[in-house]
N, C-alpha and C positions, 0 to 999 in steps of 0.2 A: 752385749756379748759380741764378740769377733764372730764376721760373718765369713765363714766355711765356703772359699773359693774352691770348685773344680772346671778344668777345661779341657773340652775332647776336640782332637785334630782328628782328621781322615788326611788322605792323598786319595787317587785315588785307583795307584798303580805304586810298585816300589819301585819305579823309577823318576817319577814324581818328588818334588822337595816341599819339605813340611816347613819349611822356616819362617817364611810369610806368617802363618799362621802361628806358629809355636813365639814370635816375635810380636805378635798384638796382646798373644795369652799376659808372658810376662810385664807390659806397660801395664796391664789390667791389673795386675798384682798376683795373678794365679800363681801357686806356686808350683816348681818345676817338678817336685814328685806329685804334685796334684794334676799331671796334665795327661789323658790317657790317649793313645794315637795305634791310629790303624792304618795298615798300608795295604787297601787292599780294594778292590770296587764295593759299589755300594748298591750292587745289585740288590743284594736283600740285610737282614739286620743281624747274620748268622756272622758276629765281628767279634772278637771274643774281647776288646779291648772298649769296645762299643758297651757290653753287655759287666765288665768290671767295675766301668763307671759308674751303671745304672743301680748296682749293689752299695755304691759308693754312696751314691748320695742318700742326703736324709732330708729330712720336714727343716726348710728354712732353709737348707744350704744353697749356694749359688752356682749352676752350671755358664761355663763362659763357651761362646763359639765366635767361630769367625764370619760364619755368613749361617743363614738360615737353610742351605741345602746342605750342609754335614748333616742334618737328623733325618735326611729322606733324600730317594731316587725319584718321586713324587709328591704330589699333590694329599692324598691319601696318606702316605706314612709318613711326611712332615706333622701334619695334622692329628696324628695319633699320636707319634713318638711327644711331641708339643702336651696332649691330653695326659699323655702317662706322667710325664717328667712333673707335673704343676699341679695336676688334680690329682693324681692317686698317690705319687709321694711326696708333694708336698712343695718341693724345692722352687727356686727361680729361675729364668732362664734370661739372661743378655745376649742378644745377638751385635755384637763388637761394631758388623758393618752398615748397623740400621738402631741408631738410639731410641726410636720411639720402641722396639722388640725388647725390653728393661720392664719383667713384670714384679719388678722390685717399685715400679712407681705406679700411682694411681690404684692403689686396692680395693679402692672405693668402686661401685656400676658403674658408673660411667669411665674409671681407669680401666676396666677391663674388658668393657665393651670396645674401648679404641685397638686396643691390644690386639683382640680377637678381631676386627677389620683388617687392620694392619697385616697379619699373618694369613690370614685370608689369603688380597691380593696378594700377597710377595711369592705364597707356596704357591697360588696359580704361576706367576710370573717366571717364578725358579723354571719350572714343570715346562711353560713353554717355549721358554730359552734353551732345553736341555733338546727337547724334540726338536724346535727350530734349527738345532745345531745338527744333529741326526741326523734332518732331509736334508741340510746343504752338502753334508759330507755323501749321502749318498746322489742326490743329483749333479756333483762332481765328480763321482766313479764311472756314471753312465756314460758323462759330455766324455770322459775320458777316453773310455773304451770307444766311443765313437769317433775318437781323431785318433785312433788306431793305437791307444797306451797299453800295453800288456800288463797284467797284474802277475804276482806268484815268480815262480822260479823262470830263469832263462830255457826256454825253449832248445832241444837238442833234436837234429837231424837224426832219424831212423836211417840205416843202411838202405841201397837198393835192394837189397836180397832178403830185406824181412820178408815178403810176400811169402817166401820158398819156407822161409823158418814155421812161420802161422800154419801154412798146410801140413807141414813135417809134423809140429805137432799138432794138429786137427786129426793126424794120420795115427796119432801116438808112436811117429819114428823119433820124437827127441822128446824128452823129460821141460817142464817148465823151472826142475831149477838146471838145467842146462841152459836154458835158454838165459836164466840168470845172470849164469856165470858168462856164458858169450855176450851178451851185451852189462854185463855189471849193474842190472837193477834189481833193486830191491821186490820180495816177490810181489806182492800185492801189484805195483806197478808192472810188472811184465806177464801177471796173469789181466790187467784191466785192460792193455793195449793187444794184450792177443785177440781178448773177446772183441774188444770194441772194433779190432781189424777185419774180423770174421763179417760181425754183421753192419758194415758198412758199405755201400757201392763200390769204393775203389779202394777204403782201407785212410788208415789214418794216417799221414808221411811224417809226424813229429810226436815226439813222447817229450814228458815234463823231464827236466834233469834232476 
C-alpha cells in the first residue's frame, strides 16, 4: 500500500519565509496539498493549521518535518506532541534534518529505544539553544543601554513652559484634552507625563514622540 505523506511547516512570524522548509517537504515526495503551514509563533499549540493536520492524519500515515522544533516551543511539548502523533494515533514521524528521528525504521525494542534516546537529547538541545539565544539577545539589550543606545521612539523635547501647564492643570485652570491639543499627544501620554511631572523633584524634561 502507498504510504500516506503529510508535512507541517511553521514560520514563526508572517514575515518569515516558509520555502526552505516547504522545499525539503517536496524532495521528500510530500505532496503539495498535503502540506499544512502556520505563520505564526509557537508559543502554544492554539495553530489551527497545526491542529488540521493532526485530524489529518491516520494509523500508518507518515508526518514529514523539517527539523524537530516545529512540534514544540519546549522540551515538554516536543515530547508529547512526539507521544500523541506515534502512540495514540498511530502514524510516523521523519524529522528531514536528523535521519536517525525515521520511526518508520527499526520497530523492533531496540528500534525504538534509539529513537526515544535520539529525541530525548535533540528536544533538550532544541530547548537550550532557544533560551541560549534569549539570554544573548537580552544581555545585548543591557551592554546596550549601558553605552547609552536608546530603545522605542525618538525622544521629543517638552517646551520650557510645561512647568506652568502641569500646575494650570493640577489648578484645574486647563482641561487635559487641551493640553492634548496644545502639545499634539495622544491622551494617555499627556495624562502619564502630567502625573509623572507632578510627583518628580524637578519633573520630567522629555516625553516619548
Amino acid at each position: 500500500m502507498k504510504e500516506m505523506r503529510i508535512g507541517y511547516v511553521r514560520v514563526s512570524s508572517r514575515e518569515q519565509n516558509e520555502d526552505r522548509q516547504l522545499i525539503a517537504m517536496r524532495e521528500a515526495g510530500v505532496p503539495s496539498k498535503k502540506i499544512y503551514i502556520d505563520k505564526q509563533s509557537g508559543k502554544d499549540f492554539d495553530r489551527p493549521q497545526y491542529k488540521r493536520m493532526l485530524r489529518a492524519l491516520k494509523k500508518d500515515a507518515v508526518l514529514y518535518i523539517k527539523s524537530i522544533d516545529r512540534l514544540g516551543r519546549n522540551y515538554e511539548e516536543i515530547i508529547e506532541q512526539w507521544r500523541t502523533i506515534t502512540k495514540e494515533i498511530g502514524a510516523d514521524i521523519v524529522v528531514l534534518d536528523m535521519p536517525l528521528l525515521d520511526t518508520r525504521r527499526g520497530k523492533d525494542l531496540m528500534g525504538t529505544f534509539v529513537s526515544d534516546i535520539v529525541l530525548q537529547v535533540l528536544s533538550f538541545v532544541a530547548e537550550n539553544e532557544r533560551n541560549a539565544i534569549r539570554e544573548r539577545q537580552a544581555e545585548g539589550i543591557v551592554a546596550a543601554k549601558e553605552r547609552g543606545v536608546q530603545f522605542g521612539r525618538p525622544r521629543t523635547q517638552l517646551p520650557e513652559n510645561f512647568a506652568v501647564v502641569v500646575r494650570k492643570w493640577q489648578k484645574r485652570e486647563i482641561t487635559l484634552t487641551q493640553v492634548c491639543r496644545l502639545y499634539n499627544l495622544p491622551r494617555s501620554t499627556a495624562y502619564d507625563q502630567l502625573v509623572h511631572y507632578l510627583y518628580t523633584e524637578d519633573g520630567p524634561n522629555w516625553i516619548r514622540g
